[in-house]
C-alpha positions in Angstrom: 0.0 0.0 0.0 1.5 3.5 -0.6 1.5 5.7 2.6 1.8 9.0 3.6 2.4 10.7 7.0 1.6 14.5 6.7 2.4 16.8 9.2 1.8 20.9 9.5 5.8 21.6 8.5 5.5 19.3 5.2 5.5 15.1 4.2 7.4 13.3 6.7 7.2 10.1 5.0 6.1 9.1 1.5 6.3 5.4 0.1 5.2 1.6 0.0 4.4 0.0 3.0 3.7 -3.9 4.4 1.8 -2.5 7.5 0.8 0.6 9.6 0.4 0.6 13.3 -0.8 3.7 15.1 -2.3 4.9 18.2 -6.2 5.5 17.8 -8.1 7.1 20.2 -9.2 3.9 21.8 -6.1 2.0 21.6 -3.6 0.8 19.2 -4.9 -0.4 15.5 -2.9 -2.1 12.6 -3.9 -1.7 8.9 -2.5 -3.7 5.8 -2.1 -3.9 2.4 -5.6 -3.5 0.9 -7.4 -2.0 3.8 -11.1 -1.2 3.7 -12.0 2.6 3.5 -11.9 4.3 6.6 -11.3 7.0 8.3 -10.3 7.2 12.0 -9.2 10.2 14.9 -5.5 9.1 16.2 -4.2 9.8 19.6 -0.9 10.2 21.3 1.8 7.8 20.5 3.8 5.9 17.7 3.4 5.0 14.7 4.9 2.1 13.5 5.8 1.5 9.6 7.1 -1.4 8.2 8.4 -0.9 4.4 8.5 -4.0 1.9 12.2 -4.7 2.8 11.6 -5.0 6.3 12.9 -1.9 7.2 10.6 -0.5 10.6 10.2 3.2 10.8 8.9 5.1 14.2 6.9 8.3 14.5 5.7 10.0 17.7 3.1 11.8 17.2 0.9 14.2 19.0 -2.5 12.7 17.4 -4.6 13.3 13.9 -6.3 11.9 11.6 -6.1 8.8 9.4 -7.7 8.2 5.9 -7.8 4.7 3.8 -8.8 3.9 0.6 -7.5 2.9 -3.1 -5.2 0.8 -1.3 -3.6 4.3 -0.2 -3.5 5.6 3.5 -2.6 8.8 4.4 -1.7 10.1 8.3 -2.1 13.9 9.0 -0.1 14.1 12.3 1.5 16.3 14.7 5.0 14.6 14.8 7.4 15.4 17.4 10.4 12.6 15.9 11.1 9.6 13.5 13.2 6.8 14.2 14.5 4.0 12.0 14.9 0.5 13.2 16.1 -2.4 11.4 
C-alpha cells in the first residue's frame, strides 16, 4: 500500500508499505495492504511502519487523523520525531 504521514511543517514520509500501526483514540490499530475505507481520529503515541524490505520506521506523534482507501492511506499528524529501526 502506498502511505503517507503528513504533518503541518510538510510530508514526513512518502512510500510503500507492508503495514501501519498507530495509536487510535481507543487503543492501538494495525492496517494492511488492501485496507477497507476508513477514516479514523489518532491519539498520542507511535506509529509504527514497516516498508517492503523490512525496514521499521517510528513516528511519535501528538495525534490526527487517518484516511484509507485505493489501497492508499494517508496520516495527517503532529509529529514530534522519526526513528529508524532495522
Amino acid at each position: 500500500m502506498q502511505l503517507s504521514i503528513i504533518t503541518p511543517a510538510g510530508t514526513l514520509f512518502q512510500g510503500a508499505c507492508k503495514l501501519v500501526q498507530m495509536p487510535g483514540t481507543d487503543g492501538l490499530f494495525e492496517i494492511l495492504d488492501r485496507h477497507a475505507p476508513m477514516v479514523a481520529l489518532l491519539g498520542k503515541g507511535k506509529v509504527k511502519v514497516q516498508e517492503p524490505d523490512g525496514k521499521e520506521l517510528f513516528f511519535d506523534i501528538e495525534g490526527g487523523a487517518l484516511k484509507v482507501g485505493d489501497n492508499e492511506a494517508t496520516l495527517l499528524v503532529e509529529s514530534v520525531k522519526r526513528k529508524q529501526l532495522g
